[in-house]
C-alpha angles and dihedrals in degrees: 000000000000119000108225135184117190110236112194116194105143102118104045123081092352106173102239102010108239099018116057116047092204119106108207109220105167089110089057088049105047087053103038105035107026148304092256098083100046094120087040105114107214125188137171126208120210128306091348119198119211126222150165084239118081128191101192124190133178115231123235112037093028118045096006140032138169126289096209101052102242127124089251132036112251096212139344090285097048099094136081138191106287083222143010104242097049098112095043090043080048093050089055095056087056106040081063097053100281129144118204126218133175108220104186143165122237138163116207108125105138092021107086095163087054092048094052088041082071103037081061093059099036073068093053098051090047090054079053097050090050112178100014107103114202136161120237129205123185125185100219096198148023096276138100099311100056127107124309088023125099095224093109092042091054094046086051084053097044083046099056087035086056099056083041096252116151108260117258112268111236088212102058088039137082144187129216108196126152104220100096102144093250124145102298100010106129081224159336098245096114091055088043092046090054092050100049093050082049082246123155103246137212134166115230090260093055101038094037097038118037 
């Protein structure tokens, strides 16, 4: 049975009030916990559960893909659902003692306008999602907290650590990524990523689809 503790930070430091229902907390993070995780983006969506259960997913390719059908997204609008039952298959997972949280790979160190770019759809997908409250964590450069790093897994550990929440417990937890170095994956940096956090892996195929 998972042991769980309700965090609610969905009023303080929101990005676009009104709009967006993720609080940004990587400045906090970067001052309270360690300097590690300074270009660490976190980010919390609506009235978020702990718990020692984690349900991890990589972003694009897996929850997300882009709307216009192109390799790359052209702008923050430019993504849709990867499936149609993703918030209901999300829901599940919550509703037995799962937390959700969103562990992805960006690059915008230098490029402020691009990051916010994506701060401003990681609110979108959170208003789609609607009543689905995850965590993200997004490394923003090529350092210690990229994929396949563990740099992300260990700032969602000091994080929970921080508010006194029990840590998440690896064995309970799992990650869907779909960098899985198969033939035409740009990596393996999600499968890599899960083994070296000591995380059950899948990739969306065989999570979404089985």
């Amino acid at each position: 049975m998972a042991r769980q503790s309700t965090l609610n930070f969905a009023r303080s430091g929101a990005h676009g009030a009104g709009r967006s229902r993720v609080s940004w907390k990587h400045h906090q993070l970067a001052n309270d916990i360690s300097s590690r995780f300074h270009t660490v983006l976190f980010g919390v969506a609506g009235e978020f559960t702990a718990s020692t259960q984690i349900a991890a997913f990589d972003l694009d390719g897996t929850l997300i893909r882009p709307k216009s059908g192109l390799k790359f997204p052209r702008n923050a609008a430019d993504w849709s659902l990867l499936r149609r039952d993703t918030k209901e298959r999300l829901n599940t997972l919550i509703q037995t003692g799962y937390a959700i949280v969103i562990i992805s790979n960006q690059n915008y160190s230098g490029r402020p306008a691009k990051l916010e770019e994506w701060q401003v759809k990681m609110g979108a997908i959170a208003e789609r999602l609607h009543d689905v409250p995850f965590i993200c964590i997004a490394a923003t450069t090529k350092d210690e907290n990229r994929k396949p790093d563990t740099g992300m897994w260990g700032c969602l550990q000091a994080y929970f650590e921080s508010l006194g929440c029990v840590r998440p417990d690896t064995k309970e937890s799992f990650f869907v990524g779909d960098a899985a170095g198969r033939r035409g994956d740009h990596s393996a940096d999600d499968k890599n990523f899960a083994k070296n956090a000591e995380l059950r892996f899948y990739t969306p195929e065989e999570y979404f689809d089985a």
